[in-house]
Steps between C-alpha positions, in 0.01 A plus 500: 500500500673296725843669613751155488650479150486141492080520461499749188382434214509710152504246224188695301391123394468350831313836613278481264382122492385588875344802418297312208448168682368691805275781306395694834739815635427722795578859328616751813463882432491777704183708581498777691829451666394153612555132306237369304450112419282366217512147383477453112507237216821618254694412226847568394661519190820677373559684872105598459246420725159535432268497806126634591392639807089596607425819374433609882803360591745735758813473226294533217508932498855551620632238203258653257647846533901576484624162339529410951736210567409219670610127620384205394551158714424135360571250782550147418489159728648552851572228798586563877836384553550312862851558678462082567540458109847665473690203735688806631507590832404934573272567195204675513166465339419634109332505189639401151249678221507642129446862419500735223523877514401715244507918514437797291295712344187458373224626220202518478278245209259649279144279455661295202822402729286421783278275263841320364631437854176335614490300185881374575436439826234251412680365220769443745293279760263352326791335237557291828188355603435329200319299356212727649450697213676875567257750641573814304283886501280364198260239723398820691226715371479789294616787645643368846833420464489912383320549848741341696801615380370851622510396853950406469813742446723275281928609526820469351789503740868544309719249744789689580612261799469160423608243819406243702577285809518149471612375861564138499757405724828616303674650807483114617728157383354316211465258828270689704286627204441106359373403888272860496364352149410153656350686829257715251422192255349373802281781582179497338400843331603553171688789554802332725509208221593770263754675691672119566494472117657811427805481753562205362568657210809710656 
């Protein structure tokens, strides 16, 4: 988390429409005295997210065993940040972004859980991409979706630490952050376009 007080975040609500909106964390364990990435599709409700790793996966013995802590990181849209923008004379380049952190520990799913998660998952992305009729585990044949699930570890992590960063200028004047936003409306990825929008909301 970012260490100026001006870029925290804790409202639960805001922390969580990024974490559902986004649906894809990189969970961070330790193995063997060294760090451990794995990226994974999650869900969060009530402080508890769900998330499923490959049964071969590094993190999936030490979380399995021990009720092992780990962090969980869902970034959201990001934009370089020019020193030209500011109209300021001595600044230095940056990067304005969204992030969530979420830590603690984290249990193991029996079969039935693991089944559930998948099936929420789904459920979750497919609602979106209608009208294409929802994919769910029932167009697959007999006996596969069984297979499969063999092959993931699915886990419960109990969020202890709940934060984010959400760096958008706020250390700036109102002025300076309205002539960044009209700088990144005229870049043309996505991701500056959404940062613009959102310190315009400061």
């Amino acid at each position: 988390m970012h260490p100026a007080r001006p870029f925290h975040q804790t409202d639960d609500a805001i922390l969580a429409s990024l974490v559902a909106e986004r649906g894809l964390a990189l969970i961070i364990g330790v193995v063997d005295g060294r760090p451990v990435v794995a990226h994974a599709p999650v869900l969060l409700e009530e402080r508890r997210l769900r998330f499923h790793l490959s049964r071969n996966n590094a993190l999936t013995g030490p979380l399995t065993t021990g009720g092992a802590s780990a962090l969980a990181v869902v970034t959201g849209p990001d934009a370089y940040i020019s020193p030209d923008w500011y109209g300021l004379d001595d600044q230095v380049p940056t990067w304005n972004y969204l992030s969530v952190e979420m830590e603690g520990p984290c249990a193991r799913l029996d079969d039935a859980g693991a089944a559930a998660l998948l099936d929420d998952l789904s459920a979750r992305f497919e609602t979106p991409l209608a009208p294409k009729p929802a994919w769910t585990r029932h167009k697959m044949s007999s006996g596969r979706f069984e297979a499969l699930l063999g092959g993931i570890a699915a886990f419960e992590m109990a969020v202890a630490r709940f934060e984010g960063t959400w760096k958008l200028g706020q250390n700036k004047s109102a002025e300076v952050i309205a002539g960044v936003a009209d700088a990144l409306d005229a870049r043309p990825d996505e991701g500056s376009r959404a940062i613009a929008a959102l310190m315009r909301q400061l």
